[in-house]
ZAKEDREN-389609 format. One record per residue (C-alpha): x, y, z; residue number from 1. Coordinates in steps of 0.25 Angstrom, whole numbers. Layout:
[[X, Y, Z], NUM];
...
//
This chain:
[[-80, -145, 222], 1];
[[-73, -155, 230], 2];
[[-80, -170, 231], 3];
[[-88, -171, 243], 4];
[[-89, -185, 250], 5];
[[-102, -187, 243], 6];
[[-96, -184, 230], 7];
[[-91, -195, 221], 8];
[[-82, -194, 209], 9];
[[-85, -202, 196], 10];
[[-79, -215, 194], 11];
[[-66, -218, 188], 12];
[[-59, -231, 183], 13];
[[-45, -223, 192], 14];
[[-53, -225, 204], 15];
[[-56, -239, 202], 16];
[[-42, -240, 199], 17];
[[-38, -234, 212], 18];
[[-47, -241, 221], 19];
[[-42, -250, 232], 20];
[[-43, -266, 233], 21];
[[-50, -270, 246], 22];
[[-37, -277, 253], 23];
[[-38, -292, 254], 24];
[[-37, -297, 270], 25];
[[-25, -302, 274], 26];
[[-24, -317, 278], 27];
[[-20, -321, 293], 28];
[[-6, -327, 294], 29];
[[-5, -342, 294], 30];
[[-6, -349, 306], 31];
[[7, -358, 311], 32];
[[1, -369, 318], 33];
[[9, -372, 330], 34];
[[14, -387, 326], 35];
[[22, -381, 315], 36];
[[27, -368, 324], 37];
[[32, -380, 334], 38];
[[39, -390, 321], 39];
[[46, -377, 317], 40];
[[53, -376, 330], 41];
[[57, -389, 332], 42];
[[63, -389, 317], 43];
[[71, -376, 321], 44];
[[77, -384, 334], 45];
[[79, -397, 326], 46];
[[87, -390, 316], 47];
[[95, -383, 325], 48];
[[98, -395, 335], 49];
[[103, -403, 319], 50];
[[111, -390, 316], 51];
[[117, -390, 330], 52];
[[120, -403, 331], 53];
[[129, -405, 318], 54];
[[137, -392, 322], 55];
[[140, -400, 335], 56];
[[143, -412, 328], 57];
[[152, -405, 316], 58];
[[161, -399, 327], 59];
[[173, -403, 332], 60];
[[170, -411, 345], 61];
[[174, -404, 358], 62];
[[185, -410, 368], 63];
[[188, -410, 381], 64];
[[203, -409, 384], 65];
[[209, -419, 390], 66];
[[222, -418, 396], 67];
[[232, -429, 393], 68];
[[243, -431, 405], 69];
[[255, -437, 396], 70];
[[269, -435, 394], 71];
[[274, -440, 380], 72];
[[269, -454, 381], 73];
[[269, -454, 396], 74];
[[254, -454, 401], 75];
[[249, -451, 415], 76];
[[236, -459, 413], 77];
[[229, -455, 425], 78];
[[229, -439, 422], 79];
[[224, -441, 409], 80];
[[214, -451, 415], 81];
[[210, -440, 424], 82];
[[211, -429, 413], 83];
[[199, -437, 403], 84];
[[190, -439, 416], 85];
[[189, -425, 421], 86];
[[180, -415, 415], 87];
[[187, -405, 408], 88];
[[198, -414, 403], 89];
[[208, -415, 416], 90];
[[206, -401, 420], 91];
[[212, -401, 431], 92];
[[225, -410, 430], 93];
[[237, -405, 430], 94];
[[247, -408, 419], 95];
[[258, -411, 428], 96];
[[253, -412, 440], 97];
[[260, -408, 456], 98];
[[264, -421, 463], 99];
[[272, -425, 474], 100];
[[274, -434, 466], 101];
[[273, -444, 455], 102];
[[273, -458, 457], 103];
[[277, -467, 444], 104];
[[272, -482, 448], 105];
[[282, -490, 438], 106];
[[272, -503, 430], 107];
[[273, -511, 420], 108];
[[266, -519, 412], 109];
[[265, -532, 419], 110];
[[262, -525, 430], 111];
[[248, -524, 432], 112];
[[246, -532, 444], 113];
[[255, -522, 454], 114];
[[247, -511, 447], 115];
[[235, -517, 451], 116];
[[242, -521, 467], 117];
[[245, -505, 467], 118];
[[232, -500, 464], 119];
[[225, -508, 473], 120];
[[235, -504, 486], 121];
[[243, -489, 485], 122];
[[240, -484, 470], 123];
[[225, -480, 469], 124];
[[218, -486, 458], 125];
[[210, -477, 450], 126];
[[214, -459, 446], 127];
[[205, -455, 458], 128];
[[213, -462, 469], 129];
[[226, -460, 462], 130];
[[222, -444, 461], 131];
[[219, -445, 476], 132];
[[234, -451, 480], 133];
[[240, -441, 472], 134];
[[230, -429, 480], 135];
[[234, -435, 494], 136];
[[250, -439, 490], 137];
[[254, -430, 479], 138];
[[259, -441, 473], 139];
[[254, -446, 457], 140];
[[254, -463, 455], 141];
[[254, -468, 442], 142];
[[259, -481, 435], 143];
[[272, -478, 426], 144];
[[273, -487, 415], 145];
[[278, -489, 400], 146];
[[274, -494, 386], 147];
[[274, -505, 379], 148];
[[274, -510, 363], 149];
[[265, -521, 370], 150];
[[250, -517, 366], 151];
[[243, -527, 376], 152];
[[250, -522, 387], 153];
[[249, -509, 383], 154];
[[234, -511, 382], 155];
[[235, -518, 395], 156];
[[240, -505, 402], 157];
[[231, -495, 394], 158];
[[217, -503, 401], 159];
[[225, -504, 414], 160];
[[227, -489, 413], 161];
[[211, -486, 411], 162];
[[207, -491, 421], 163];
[[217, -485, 432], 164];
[[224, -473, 424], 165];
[[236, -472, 434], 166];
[[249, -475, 425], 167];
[[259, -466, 418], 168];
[[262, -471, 405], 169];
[[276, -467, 402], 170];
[[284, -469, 389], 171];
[[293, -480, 391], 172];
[[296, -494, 388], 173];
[[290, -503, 399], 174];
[[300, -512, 401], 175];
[[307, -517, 414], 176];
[[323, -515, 406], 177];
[[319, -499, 403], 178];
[[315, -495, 419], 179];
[[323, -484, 418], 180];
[[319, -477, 407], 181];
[[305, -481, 411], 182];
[[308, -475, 425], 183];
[[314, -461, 419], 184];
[[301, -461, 407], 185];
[[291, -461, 419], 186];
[[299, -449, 427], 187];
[[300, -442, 414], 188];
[[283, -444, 412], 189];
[[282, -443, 427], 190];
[[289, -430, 426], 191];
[[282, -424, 414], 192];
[[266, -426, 420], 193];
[[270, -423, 436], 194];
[[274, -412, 443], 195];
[[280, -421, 455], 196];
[[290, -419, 466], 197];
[[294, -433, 466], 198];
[[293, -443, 454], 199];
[[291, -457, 460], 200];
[[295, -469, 453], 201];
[[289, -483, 460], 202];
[[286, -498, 456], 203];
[[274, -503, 456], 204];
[[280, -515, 463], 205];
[[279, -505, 477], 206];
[[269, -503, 488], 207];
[[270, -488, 490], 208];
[[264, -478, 500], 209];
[[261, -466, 491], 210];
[[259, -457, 506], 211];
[[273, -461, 510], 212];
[[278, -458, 497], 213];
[[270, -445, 497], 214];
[[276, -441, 510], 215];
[[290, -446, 506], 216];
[[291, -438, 494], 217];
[[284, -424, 500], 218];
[[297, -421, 510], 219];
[[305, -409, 507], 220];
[[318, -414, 502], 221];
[[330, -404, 500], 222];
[[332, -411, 487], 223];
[[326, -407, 474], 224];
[[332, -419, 469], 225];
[[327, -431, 475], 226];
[[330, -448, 472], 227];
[[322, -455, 482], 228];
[[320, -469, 485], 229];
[[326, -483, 492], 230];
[[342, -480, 487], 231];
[[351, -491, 485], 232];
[[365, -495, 481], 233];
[[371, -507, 476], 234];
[[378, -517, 468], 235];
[[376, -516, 451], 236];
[[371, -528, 446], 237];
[[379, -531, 436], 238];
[[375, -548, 433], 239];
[[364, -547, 420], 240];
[[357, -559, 426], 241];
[[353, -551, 438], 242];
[[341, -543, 439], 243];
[[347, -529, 442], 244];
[[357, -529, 432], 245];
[[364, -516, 427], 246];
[[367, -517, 414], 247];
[[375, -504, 416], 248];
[[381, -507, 429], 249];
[[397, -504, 424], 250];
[[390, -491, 423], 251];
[[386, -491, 437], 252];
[[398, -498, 445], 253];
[[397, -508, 457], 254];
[[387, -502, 465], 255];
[[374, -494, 462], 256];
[[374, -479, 465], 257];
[[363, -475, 475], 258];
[[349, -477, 469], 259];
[[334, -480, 473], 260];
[[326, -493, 472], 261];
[[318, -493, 460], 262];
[[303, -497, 465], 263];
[[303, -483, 471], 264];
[[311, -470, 471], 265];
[[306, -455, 469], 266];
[[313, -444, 461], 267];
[[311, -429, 464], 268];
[[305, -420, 454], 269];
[[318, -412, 450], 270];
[[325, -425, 447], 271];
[[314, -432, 438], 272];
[[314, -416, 430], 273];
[[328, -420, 428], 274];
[[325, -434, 423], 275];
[[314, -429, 414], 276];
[[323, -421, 406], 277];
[[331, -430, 403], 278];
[[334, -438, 391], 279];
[[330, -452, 390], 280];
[[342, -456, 385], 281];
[[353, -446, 395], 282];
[[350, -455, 406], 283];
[[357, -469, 410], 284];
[[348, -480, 410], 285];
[[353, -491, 418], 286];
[[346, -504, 420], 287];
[[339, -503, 433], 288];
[[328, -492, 434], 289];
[[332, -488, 450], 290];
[[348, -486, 446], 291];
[[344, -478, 432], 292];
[[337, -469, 442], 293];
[[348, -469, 453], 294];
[[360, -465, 441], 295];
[[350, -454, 436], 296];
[[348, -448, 450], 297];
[[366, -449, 452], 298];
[[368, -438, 441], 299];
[[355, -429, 445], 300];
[[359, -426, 461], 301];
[[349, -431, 468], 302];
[[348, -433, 482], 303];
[[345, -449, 484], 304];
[[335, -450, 495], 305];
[[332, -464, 500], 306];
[[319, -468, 507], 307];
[[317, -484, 512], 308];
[[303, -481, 513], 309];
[[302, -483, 498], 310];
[[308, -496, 499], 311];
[[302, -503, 510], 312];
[[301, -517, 510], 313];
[[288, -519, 520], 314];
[[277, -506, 522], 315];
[[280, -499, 535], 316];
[[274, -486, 541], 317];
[[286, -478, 530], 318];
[[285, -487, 520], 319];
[[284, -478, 505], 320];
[[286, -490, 496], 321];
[[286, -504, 500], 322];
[[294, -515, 490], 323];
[[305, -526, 491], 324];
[[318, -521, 490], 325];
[[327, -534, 489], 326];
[[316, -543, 485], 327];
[[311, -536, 472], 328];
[[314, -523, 471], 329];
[[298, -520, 474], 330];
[[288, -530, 479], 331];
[[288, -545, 475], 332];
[[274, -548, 468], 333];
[[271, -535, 470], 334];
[[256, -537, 465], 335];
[[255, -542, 477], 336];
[[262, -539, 487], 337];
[[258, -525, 486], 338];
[[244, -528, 490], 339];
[[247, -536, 502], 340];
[[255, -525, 506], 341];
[[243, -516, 504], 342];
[[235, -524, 513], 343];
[[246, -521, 526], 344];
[[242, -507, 532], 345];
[[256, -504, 533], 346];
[[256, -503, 518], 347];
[[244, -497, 515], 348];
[[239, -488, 527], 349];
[[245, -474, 532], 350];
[[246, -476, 546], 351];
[[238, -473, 557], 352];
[[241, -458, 564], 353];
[[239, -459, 578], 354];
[[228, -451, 584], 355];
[[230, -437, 583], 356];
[[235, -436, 599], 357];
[[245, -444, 596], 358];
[[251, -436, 585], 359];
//
C-alpha cells in the first residue's frame, strides 16, 4: 500500500546523508565610493595625455615647404622673403614668374648711400610696395650684385638684405675690372628666375621713371630681337692712363661699332635666351661693360633701337632715365642728387591730364 502524506517512513542514516544544507545568503556588492570612481578617471586621461605626448615628441617633426627662389648661387631674395612669410610656404608664387620685365639695378658694395637715395625716391622700400610696382608696371626691381672673400662686408649686405629683401644675388666676383662678366652673370640669373619680355640692366647711379619705362618696353616691335638704349660711336681709347682704356682695342680698330651707354640699355627676351646658353668663356670680354655688350649684340642680328629718353640729362615731361652723359657717365654725387631731383615734380609726378572735356 502506497504512503500516504500522513505516512512516515523509518529513519535512515541515507537520508541524512541526502538531506539539503540551508544555502547561506549571499553578500551585497561592495559599494565604490564616488571619490575613487572620479581618481580612476582622471588617472585613465593622465595616462593617456603621457602616452600621447611622447608619440608626438618621438615623431619626426612636421615641416612646411618652403619654396627657395634660387638659381645656382644666384638668389632672388625678395621671393624667398615672400615664400617664408606666407602661409602654406609661398603657395602662390610662381617659379618663374611673367614680367614685362625685369629690372637688374647694378650695386656694389660701397654703395649703400645711392641705395638708400633710391629707396627713398623711385624704388619702393619694403616687398609690399615693390609687389605693387611690379602689379601696376609689369616690371620686377631688384638690386643685382656679386660676392666677396670679404666677411664684413659680406655680413654688411646679409643685414642690409633683412631688413629690405629686394637684391639678386648673383654669382660673380664684385669687382669694378670684371663688369662684363658680372653683366652676362646677372642676365644669365635674370633669365633663369623671370619669364620677362625685356631684361633690364641699369645703374643705380640713375633717377628712373619705372611708368615711362613700362610704356617704352610694352610697344609692339617687329623685332624679336631687340638692343635698346642711348647708342654711340666713337674713338677707342687706346692711352692706359685714361679712364676708358681698352686694353683690346687692336682688336677693335679706330672707332667704336654702334653700342649703347652703360647706365641703362634693355635686352629682349630672345636675345638674353641666346646669352644664357652660352658658355662663360665663348664670349669676348672686352674691358668696358657697355662695348662687351654692343660686340655681343653685332654677331647675334639685332636690331639696335636708340631712345634718348634713357639718357636724358635734366627730367622733362618724356624723360625715362635721367643721368649725365659727359660729366660721369651717371649722376655726380649721386646720393644726392638723385633726391633733389625727387623733390622737382618734373621728376617725380606723372603729369596732370587735363579735365575730361579737354581730352
Amino acid at each position: 500500500m502506497p504512503p500516504t502524506s500522513s505516512t512516515f517512513l523509518p529513519y535512515s542514516k541515507d537520508d541524512k546523508a541526502k538531506r539539503h544544507k540551508p544555502f547561506a545568503a549571499v553578500p551585497p556588492p561592495p559599494r565604490i565610493s564616488l571619490s575613487f570612481l572620479i581618481s580612476g578617471v582622471f588617472f585613465f586621461v593622465g595616462a593617456v595625455g603621457i602616452v600621447f605626448a611622447i608619440v608626438v615628441l618621438l615623431r619626426p617633426p612636421r615641416t612646411v615647404q618652403v619654396s627657395v627662389f634660387r638659381c645656382g648661387r644666384a638668389e632672388d631674395t625678395l621671393r624667398n622673403f615672400r615664400s617664408k612669410s606666407s602661409v602654406g610656404g609661398g603657395a602662390g608664387l610662381e617659379d618663374r614668374p611673367k614680367l614685362l620685365g625685369f629690372v637688374g639695378v647694378q650695386t656694389g658694395f660701397g654703395s649703400a648711400d645711392r641705395r638708400a637715395a633710391l629707396r627713398s625716391t623711385w624704388f619702393p622700400s619694403d616687398p609690399e610696395a615693390l609687389a605693387r610696382m611690379e602689379q601696376s608696371t609689369g616690371l620686377a626691381f631688384r638690386f643685382v650684385i656679386g660676392r666677396t672673400k670679404d666677411a664684413k662686408k659680406m655680413a654688411e649686405l646679409r643685414r642690409e638684405e633683412a631688413k629690405y629683401h629686394d637684391f639678386l644675388f648673383i654669382d660673380a666676383e664684385e669687382e669694378y675690372l670684371k663688369l662684363p662678366q658680372k653683366t652676362l652673370a646677372y642676365f644669365k640669373a635674370a633669365y633663369s628666375l623671370f619669364d620677362a619680355e625685356f631684361y633690364v640692366k641699369a645703374d643705380d647711379a640713375i633717377y628712373l621713371r619705372p611708368d615711362r619705362l613700362a610704356i617704352l618696353l610694352a610697344k609692339d616691335r617687329a623685332h624679336r630681337r631687340t638692343y635698346i638704349g642711348c647708342m654711340k660711336k666713337g674713338p677707342v681709347v687706346t692711352d692706359p692712363k685714361m679712364k676708358w682704356y681698352e686694353s683690346s682695342g687692336h682688336l677693335i680698330g679706330n672707332e667704336y661699332f654702334l653700342h649703347a651707354y652703360g647706365p641703362i640699355y634693355a635686352l629682349s627676351a630672345e636675345v638674353v635666351g641666346a646669352l644664357a646658353a652660352t658658355k662663360n668663356d665663348s664670349l669676348r670680354m672686352f674691358s668696358n661693360e657697355d662695348v662687351t655688350i654692343g660686340s655681343w649684340m653685332l654677331s647675334m642680328n639685332v636690331n639696335h633701337e636708340d631712345n634718348r629718353a634713357l639718357c636724358d640729362p635734366k627730367c622733362t615731361s618724356t624723360s625715362i632715365a635721367v643721368w649725365d652723359i659727359p660729366k660721369c657717365s651717371g649722376l655726380c654725387n649721386p646720393a644726392e642728387k638723385i633726391k633733389e631731383l625727387h623733390k622737382t615734380g618734373m621728376c617725380s609726378k606723372s603729369p596732370t591730364l587735363p579735365p575730361d572735356d579737354d581730352r
